[in-house]
N, C-alpha and C positions, 0 to 999 in steps of 0.2 A: 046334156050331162052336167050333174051339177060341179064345179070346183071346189074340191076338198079345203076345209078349213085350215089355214093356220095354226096348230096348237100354241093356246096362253103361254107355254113356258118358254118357245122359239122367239117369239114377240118379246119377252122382258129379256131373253137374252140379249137380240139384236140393241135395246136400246140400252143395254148395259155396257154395248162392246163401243156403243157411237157418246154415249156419255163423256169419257176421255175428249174426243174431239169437241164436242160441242161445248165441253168448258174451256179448252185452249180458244174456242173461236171469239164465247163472250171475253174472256180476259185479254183478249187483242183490241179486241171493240172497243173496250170500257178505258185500254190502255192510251189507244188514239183520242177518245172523247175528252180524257184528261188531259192529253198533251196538247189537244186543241183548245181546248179552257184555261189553261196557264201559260198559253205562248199570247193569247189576248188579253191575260192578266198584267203580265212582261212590260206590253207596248202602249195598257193604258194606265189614266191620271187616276189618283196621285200615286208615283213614285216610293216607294218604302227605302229610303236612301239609310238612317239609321239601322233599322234590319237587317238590309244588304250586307251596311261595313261591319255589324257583330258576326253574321253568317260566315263573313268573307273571313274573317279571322280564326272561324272555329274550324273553318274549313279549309283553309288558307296554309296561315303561320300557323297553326297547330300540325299541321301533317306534316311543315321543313323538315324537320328534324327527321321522322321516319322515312320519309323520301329521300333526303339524302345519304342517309346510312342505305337504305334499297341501291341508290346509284353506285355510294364506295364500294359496295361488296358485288356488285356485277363488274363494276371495274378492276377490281383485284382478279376475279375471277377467269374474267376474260384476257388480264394479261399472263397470268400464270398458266391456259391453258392454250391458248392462240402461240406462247412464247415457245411452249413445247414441240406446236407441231410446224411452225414457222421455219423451227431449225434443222426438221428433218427437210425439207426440201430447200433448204438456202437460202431462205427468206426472210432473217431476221429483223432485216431493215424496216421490213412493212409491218412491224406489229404497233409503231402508233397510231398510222393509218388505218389497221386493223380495229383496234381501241377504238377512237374517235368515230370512223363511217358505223360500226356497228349499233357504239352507243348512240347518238344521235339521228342516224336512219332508221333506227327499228326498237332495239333491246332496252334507250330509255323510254320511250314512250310507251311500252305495251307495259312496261314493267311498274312506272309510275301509274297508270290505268291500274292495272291490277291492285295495289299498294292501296291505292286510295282509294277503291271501291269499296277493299276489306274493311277502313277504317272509319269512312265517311259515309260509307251505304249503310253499314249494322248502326251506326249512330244518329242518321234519319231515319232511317225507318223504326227504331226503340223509341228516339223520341216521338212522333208523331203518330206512330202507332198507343202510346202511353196516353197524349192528350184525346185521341178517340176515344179510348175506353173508360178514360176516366170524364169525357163529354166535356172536357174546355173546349173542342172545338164547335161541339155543337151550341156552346154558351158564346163563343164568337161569334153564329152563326146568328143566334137569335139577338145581340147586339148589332148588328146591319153591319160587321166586319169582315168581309171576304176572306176565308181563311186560304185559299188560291195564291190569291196576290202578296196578303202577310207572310204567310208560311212554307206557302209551294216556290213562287216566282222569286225572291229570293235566294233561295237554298240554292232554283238550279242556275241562277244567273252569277250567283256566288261560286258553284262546281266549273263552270263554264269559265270564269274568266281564271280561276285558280290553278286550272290543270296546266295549262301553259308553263307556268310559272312554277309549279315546281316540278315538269319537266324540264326546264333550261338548269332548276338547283341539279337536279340530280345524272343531268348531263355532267352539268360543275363537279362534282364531287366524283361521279365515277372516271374522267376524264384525268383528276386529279389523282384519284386514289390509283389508278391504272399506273400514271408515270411513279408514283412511291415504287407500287412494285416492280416493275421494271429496271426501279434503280438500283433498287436492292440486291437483284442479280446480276444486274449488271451498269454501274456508274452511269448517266444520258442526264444532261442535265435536260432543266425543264424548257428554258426557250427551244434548246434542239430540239426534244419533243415534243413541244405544240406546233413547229415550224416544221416537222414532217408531218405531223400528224396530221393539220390542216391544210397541206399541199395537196392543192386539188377540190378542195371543200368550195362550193359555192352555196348563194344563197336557197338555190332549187336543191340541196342537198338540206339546208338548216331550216327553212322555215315551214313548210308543206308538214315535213313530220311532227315539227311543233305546236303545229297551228291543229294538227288532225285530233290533236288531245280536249280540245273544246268539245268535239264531239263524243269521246271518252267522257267529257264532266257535262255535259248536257243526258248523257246515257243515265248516269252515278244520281243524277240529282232528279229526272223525272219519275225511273222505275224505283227508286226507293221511295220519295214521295208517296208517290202512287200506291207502294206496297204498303206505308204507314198510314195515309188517311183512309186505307179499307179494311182494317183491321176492325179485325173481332175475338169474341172469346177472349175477354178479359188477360191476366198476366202471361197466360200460354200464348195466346195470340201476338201479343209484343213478341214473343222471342221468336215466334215463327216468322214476324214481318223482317225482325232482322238478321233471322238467317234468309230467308226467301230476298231480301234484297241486296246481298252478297252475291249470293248464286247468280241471281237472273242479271246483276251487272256484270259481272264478271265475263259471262257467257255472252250478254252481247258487247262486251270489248272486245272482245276474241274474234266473233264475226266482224263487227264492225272494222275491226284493225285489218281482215283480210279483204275485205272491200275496199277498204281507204287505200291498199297499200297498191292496186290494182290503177286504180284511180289514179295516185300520184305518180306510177309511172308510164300510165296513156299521160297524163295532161305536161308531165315536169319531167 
């Protein structure tokens, strides 16, 4: 008995419905081939040390200032609303320790992730997305200049070492901006609140969370990359690499932060 045919139109269904998938799979592919091409750009000769220090500053000290107005106003925040529910249950005492464990175990570092993904992802990926389209990097290319190692390994060795770093600002500043408010309701001078606030802090408290933000800016600086040297479609394509490299960093800080946070408290 013969087996009835499949009709044409079930067939282009099904591969309408596995299309979705099978693009998420190449763009995981394509994702790892490029993070495995610029982590061997990274490690070999020659060095782009000039590049690095202009990256490191666009990326760097250009974002202080936004990171740490992000830190003062989680710091304000969090003491104006920790100080409310602190004193229904008695517990006034513990709101600099509240301050302090918060911002620096958890609330600065996802928040500076975030911060700087919005500012430094939509601006690699615009840039580098613009030099595709306008074919400078294919004009690198045909010059025997790896645009990998100039352009890519940079950026993310610049994201990587910078995120730390205005993590610990925006530690500073919400830490600070915290005991403002605090005073303001209520008189504490600043040594007494950094001296409860830090009772109890160790270094398995301060470093692990600080440290976990390299991988926040190794996130920030590969998928944006990546989203900017594959651009297409001329000036709409730029704006779609740098909204798509907002989104999709952002989205893996958020998981990455729940894994790391997992991790840091098996290992620390």
């Amino acid at each position: 008995m013969a087996t009835p045919a499949i009709p044409r139109a079930a067939i282009e269904d099904l591969r309408a419905l596995g299309k979705p998938l099978e693009d998420v799979l190449e763009w995981v592919g394509d994702l790892g081939l490029f993070t495995w091409r610029v982590a061997k750009a990274m490690v070999s000769r020659p060095f782009e040390g000039a590049e690095f220090l202009r990256q490191l500053d666009a990326i760097g000290a250009k974002s202080l200032p936004l990171a740490a107005l992000a830190g003062a106003a989680t710091g304000v925040v969090l003491s104006l609303q920790t100080r409310d529910s602190l004193m229904r249950f008695g517990a006034k005492s513990l709101l600099p320790a509240v301050i302090v464990f918060s911002l620096v175990k958890e609330t600065g570092p996802i928040i500076t992730g975030l911060i700087v993904s919005g500012r430094v992802g939509a601006g690699i990926g615009a840039e580098l997305g613009s030099m595709r389209v306008t074919e400078q990097i294919d004009a690198m290319e045909a010059s025997a200049v790896d645009p990998h190692k100039y352009l890519v390994a940079t950026r993310v060795v610049a994201c990587i070492v910078a995120m730390p770093l205005l993590t610990i600002a925006a530690d500073f500043f919400g830490i600070l901006m915290g005991w403002v408010a605090s005073t303001l309701a209520e008189p504490v001078s600043l040594r007494l609140f950094l001296s409860n606030g830090f009772h109890g802090v160790t270094f398995n408290d301060l470093l692990p969370p600080t440290l976990k933000t390299s991988i926040f800016g190794l996130i920030i600086g590969v998928v944006s990359c990546f989203q900017g040297m594959r651009t297409r479609g001329g000036t709409e394509g730029v704006g779609r690499s740098a909204t798509s490299s907002v989104v999709l960093s952002s989205l893996f800080i958020i998981v990455a932060d729940v894994l790391l946070v997992q991790l840091i408290l098996e290992f620390f």
